[in-house]
KEKE-128503 format. One line per 8 residues: number of its first residue (from 1); for each residue x, y negated, z of C-alpha. Coordinates in steps of 0.1 Angstrom, whole numbers, plus 5000, padded with zeros to 4 digits. Layout:
residues N
NUM> X,Y,Z  ...
This chain:
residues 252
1> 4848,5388,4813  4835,5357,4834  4858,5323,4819  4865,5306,4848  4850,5270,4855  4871,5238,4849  4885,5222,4881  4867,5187,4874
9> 4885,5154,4882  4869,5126,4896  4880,5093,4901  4868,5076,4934  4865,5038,4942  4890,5040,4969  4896,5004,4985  4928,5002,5005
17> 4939,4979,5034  4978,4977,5041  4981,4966,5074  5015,4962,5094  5023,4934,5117  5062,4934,5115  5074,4914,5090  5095,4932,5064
25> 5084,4969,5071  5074,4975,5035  5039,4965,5026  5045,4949,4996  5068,4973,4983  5038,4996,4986  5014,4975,4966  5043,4973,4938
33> 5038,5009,4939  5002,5011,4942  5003,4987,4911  5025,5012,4892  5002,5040,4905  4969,5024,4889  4993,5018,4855  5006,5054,4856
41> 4965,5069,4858  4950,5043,4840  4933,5033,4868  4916,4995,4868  4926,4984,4903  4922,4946,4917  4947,4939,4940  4941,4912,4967
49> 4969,4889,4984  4960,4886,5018  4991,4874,5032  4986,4835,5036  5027,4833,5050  5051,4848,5022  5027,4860,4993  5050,4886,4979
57> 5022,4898,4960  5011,4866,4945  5048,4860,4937  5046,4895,4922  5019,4888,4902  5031,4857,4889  5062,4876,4877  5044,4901,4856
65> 5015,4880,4845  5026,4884,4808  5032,4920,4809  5006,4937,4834  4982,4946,4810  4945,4950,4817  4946,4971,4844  4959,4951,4868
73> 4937,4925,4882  4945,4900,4915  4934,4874,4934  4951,4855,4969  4929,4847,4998  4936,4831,5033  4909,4848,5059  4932,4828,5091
81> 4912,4797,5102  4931,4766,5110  4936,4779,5149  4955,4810,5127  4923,4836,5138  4901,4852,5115  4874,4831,5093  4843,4854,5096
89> 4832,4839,5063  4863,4845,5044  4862,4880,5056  4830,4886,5045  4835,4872,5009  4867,4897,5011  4844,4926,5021  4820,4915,4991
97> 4849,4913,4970  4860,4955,4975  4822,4962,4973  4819,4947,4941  4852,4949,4922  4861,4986,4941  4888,4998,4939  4908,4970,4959
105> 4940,4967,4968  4944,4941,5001  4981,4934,5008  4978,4920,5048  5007,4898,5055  5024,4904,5094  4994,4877,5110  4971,4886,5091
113> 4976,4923,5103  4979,4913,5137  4947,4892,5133  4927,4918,5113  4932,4940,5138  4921,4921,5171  4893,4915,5150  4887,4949,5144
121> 4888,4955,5180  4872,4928,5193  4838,4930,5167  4827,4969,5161  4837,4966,5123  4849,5003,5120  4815,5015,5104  4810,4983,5085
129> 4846,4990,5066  4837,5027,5064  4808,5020,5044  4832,5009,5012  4853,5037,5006  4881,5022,5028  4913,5040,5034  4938,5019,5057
137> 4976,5026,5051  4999,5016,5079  5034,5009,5073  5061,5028,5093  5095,5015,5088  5130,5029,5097  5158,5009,5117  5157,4978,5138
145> 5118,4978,5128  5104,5010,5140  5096,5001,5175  5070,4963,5166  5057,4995,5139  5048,5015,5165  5037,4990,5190  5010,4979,5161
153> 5001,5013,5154  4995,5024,5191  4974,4990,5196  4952,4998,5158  4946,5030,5179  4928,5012,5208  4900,5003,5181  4872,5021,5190
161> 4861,5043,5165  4887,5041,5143  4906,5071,5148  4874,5092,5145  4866,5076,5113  4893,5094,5090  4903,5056,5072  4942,5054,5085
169> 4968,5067,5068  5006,5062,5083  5032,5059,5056  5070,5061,5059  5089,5042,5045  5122,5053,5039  5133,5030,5016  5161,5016,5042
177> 5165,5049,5056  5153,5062,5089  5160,5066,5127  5185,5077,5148  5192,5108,5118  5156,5115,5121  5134,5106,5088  5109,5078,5097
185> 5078,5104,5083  5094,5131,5110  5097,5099,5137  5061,5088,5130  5040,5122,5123  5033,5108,5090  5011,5114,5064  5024,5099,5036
193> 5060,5090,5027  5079,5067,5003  5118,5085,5002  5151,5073,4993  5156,5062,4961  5191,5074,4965  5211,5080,5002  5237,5055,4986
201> 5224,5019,4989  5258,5005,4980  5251,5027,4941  5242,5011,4908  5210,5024,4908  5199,5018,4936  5210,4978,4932  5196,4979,4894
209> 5159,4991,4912  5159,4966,4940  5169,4943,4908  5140,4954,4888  5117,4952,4923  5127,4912,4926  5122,4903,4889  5088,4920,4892
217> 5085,4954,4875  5055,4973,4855  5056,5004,4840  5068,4999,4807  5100,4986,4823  5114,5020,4831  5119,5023,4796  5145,4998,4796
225> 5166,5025,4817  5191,5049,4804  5178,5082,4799  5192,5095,4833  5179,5068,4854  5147,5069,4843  5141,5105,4850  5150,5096,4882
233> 5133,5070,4886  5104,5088,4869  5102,5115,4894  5109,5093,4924  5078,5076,4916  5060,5107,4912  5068,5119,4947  5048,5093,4957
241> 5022,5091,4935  5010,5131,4938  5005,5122,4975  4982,5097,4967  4966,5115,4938  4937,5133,4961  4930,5101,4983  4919,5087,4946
249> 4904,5115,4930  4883,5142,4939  4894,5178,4923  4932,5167,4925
């Protein structure tokens, strides 16, 4: 009788841009998660703080400096000029940076996004970012937000090449809920979705997580939890994370 073959895993260098130019739609939630991700696989992962207005991920970062670990790694750049365009020669030390120090994490801030992408648009750089492993999540939020979503979205589509290259991924994020009764994943035809935590925003856990979210949370936190919320918590972020799991690794 023939044993069959072990399913191999590999791990792949995956940068990721997180582009969204409304304000508030959930991009650096989605790093916070994408930090917890790399801790959760023991994944080294260098996150980048792109977003030269409100820095939520440097603030993050500052936050958890003591506890991260060595798995999590970041830096903050600002690629806007002083005319609030993008600096070629920032961009292209950023662009060294995820070739070198892949995988990358680049949190965009809203005019950064909107810059990145006119520049995208105005300069042929599709193949260029293809060239490093470069998947780019958009942010899809519910609510008063959904339309400036998909007004970015449907101008990031006008970048030639770009939907031919297989690099976006829309995410929706239902953290606030959705649209209209409709799910913001339905809404949007998205790929990827962050749920609920709970359908009660007005509940004790859901206030205790947007608690632990502010103070700046790692892993190792959820075992500060009682045994019921963390199981929930647990598998929340597991929902998310087996979505991501074959963008990161070949064989999952």
């Amino acid at each position: 009788m023939k044993m069959k073959k072990e399913k191999q895993i590999e791990e792949r260098k995956k940068n990721v841009l997180i582009l969204q130019s409304k304000g508030g739609a959930g991009k650096s939630y989605f790093t916070q998660l994408l930090a917890l991700y790399a801790q959760s696989r023991n994944r080294k992962t260098h996150f980048i703080d792109a977003d030269n207005s409100s820095a939520s991920t440097t603030k993050y970062f500052e936050k958890i400096k003591d506890r991260k670990g060595n798995l999590l790694l970041y830096k903050n750049v600002n690629l806007l000029s002083s005319d609030n365009r993008i600096d070629r020669s920032k961009l292209d030390y950023l662009m060294e940076d995820l070739s070198r120090h892949a995988p990358c994490v680049v949190d965009f801030g809203a005019a950064s996004s909107d810059q990145m992408m006119h520049w995208m648009k105005d300069n042929d750089y599709v193949e260029m970012i293809k060239e490093l492993d470069v998947a780019i999540f958009l942010i899809m939020a519910g609510g008063n937000s959904i339309l400036e979503c998909v007004e970015f979205y449907n101008e990031m589509a006008k970048i030639p090449k770009l939907k031919e290259s297989g690099m976006v991924n829309v995410v929706a994020n239902e953290f606030y809920g959705g649209i209209e009764g409709k799910q913001v994943k339905e809404y949007a035809h998205a790929k990827f979705q962050i749920p609920a935590l709970t359908e009660d925003q007005n509940s004790s856990l859901f206030l205790d997580w947007k608690n632990m979210l502010s103070e700046g949370i790692v892993l190792q936190d959820l075992e500060k939890l009682t045994l019921f919320r963390r199981k929930t918590v647990h598998d929340y972020l597991e929902k998310i994370f087996v979505q991501l799991d074959p963008l990161f690794y070949d064989g999952k």
